[in-house]
VOPAGU-2260 file (C-alpha; in pm, 1 decimal, decimal comma):
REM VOPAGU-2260
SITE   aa  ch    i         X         Y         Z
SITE  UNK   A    0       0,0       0,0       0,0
SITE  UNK   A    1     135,6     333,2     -76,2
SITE  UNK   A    2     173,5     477,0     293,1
SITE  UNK   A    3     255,9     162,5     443,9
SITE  UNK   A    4     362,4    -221,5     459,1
SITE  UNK   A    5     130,1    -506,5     557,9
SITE  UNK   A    6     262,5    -813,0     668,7
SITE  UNK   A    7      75,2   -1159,6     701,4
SITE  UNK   A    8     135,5   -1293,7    1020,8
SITE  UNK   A    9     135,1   -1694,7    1042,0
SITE  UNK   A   10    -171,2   -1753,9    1338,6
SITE  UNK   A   11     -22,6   -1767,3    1679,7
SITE  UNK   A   12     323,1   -1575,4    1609,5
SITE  UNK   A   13     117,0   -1237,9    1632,4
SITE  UNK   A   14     330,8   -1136,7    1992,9
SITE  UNK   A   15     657,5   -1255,7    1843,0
SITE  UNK   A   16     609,9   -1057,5    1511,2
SITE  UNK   A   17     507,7    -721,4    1721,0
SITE  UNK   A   18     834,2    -788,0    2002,2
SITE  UNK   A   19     857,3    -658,5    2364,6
SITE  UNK   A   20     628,5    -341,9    2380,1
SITE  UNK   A   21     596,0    -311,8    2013,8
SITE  UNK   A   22     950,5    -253,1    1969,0
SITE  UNK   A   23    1041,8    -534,2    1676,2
SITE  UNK   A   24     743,2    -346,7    1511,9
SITE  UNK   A   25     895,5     -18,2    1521,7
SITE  UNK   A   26    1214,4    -112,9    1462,5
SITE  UNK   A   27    1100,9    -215,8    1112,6
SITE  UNK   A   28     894,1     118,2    1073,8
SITE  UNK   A   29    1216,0     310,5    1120,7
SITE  UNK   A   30    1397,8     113,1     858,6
SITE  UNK   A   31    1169,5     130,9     580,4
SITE  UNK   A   32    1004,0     501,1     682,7
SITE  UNK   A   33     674,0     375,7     685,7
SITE  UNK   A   34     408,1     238,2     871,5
SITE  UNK   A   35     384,8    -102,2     980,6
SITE  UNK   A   36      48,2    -295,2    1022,0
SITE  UNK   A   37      15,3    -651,4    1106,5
SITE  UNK   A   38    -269,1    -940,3    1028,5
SITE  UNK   A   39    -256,4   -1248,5    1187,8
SITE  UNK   A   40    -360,7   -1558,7     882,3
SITE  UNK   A   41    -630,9   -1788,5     960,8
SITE  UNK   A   42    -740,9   -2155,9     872,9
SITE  UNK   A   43   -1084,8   -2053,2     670,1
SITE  UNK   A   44   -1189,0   -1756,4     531,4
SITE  UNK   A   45   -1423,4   -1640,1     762,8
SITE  UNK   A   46   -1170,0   -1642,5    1011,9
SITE  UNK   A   47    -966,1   -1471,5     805,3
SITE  UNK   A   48   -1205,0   -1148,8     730,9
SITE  UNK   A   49   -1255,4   -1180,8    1131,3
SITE  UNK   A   50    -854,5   -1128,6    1168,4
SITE  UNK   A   51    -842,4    -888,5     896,9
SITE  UNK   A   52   -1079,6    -622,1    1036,4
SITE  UNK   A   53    -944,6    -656,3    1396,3
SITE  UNK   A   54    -940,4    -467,2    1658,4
SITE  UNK   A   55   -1320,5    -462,1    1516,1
SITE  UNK   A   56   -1511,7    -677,0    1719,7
SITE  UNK   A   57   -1627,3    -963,7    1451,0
SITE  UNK   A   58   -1979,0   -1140,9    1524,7
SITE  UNK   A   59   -2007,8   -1316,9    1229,8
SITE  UNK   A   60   -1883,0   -1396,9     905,9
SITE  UNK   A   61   -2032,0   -1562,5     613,4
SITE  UNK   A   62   -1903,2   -1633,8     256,9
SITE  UNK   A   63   -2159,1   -1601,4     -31,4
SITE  UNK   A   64   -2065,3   -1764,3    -365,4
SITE  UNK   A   65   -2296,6   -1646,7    -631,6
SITE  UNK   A   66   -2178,2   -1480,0    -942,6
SITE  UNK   A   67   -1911,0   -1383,1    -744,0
SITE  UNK   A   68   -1735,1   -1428,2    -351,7
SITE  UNK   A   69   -1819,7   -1211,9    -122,5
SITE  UNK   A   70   -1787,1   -1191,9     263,2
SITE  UNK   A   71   -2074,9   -1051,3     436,1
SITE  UNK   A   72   -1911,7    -979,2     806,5
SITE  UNK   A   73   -2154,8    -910,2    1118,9
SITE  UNK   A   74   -2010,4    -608,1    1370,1
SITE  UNK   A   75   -2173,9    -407,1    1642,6
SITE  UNK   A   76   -2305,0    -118,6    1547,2
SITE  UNK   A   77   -2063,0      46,3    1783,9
SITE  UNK   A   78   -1750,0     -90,3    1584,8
SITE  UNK   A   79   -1839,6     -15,6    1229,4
SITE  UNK   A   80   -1598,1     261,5    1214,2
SITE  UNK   A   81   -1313,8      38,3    1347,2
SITE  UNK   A   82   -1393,4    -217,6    1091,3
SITE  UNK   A   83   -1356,5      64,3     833,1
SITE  UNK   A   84   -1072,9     260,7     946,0
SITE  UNK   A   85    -993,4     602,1     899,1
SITE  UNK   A   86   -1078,2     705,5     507,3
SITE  UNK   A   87   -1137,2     319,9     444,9
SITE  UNK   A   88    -823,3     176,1     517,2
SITE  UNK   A   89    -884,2    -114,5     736,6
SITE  UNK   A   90   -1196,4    -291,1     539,1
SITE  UNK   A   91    -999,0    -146,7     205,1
SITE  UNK   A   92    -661,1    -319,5     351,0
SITE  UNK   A   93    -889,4    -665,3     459,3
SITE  UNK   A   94   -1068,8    -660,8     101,5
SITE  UNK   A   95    -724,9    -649,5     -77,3
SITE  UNK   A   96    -540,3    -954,0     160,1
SITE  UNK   A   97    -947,6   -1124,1     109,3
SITE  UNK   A   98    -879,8   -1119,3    -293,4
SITE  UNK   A   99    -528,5   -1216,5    -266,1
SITE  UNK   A  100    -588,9   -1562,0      -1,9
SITE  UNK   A  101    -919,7   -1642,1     -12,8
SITE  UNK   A  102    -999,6   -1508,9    -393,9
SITE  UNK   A  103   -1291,9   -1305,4    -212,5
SITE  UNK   A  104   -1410,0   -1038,4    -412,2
SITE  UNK   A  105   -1555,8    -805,1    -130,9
SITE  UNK   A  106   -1667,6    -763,9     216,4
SITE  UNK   A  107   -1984,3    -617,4     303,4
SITE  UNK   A  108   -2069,8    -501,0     665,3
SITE  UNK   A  109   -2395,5    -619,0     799,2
C-alpha cells in the first residue's frame, strides 16, 4: 500500500512478530520510513475477514458464492468505524489480503 507495509502474520506468532512493547514493530517502521500494520492468517476464510478487520469486534462472518465471492461480516453497530478505518483503510486493507488468499471479491458489513 502506498503509505505503508502489511505483513501476514502466520496464526499464533502475532506477539513474536510485534516484540517486547511493540519494539520489533517499530524497529522495522524506522527502517523502511513507513508504517507497519500486522494481520494475523487464519485456517478458513471467515476467520480470516474476522482477523483482517481486527481490533473490530467480529460477530459473524459468512461467505456467499454467487456470481461472485463475497464476505458478508456481522459487527456491532458500535464498531463499524473500526472495521472501516480512517478514510477506508482497514476494510480497504482486509478486502485487498481477502482477494489475494481467499480469492474473495468483497466484504460487506452487515
Amino acid at each position: 500500500f502506498d503509505d505503508r507495509v502489511v505483513f501476514l502474520v502466520s496464526a499464533g506468532e502475532m506477539a513474536t512478530a510485534i516484540g517486547p512493547g511493540g519494539r520489533t514493530v517499530q524497529s522495522v517502521e524506522r527502517r523502511i520510513g513507513r508504517s507497519v500494520e500486522l494481520v494475523e492468517d487464519a485456517d478458513t476464510p471467515e476467520a480470516f475477514v474476522a482477523s483482517a478487520l481486527a481490533p473490530a469486534a467480529v460477530r459473524h462472518v459468512t461467505i456467499s458464492r454467487q456470481n461472485d465471492t463475497v464476505a458478508y461480516v456481522e459487527v456491532a453497530e458500535e464498531d463499524r468505524g473500526v472495521a472501516i478505518g480512517a478514510q477506508g483503510k482497514t476494510i480497504d486493507t482486509a478486502r485487498e489480503l481477502a482477494r489475494r488468499h481467499y480469492d474473495i471479491d468483497d466484504i460487506q458489513l452487515t
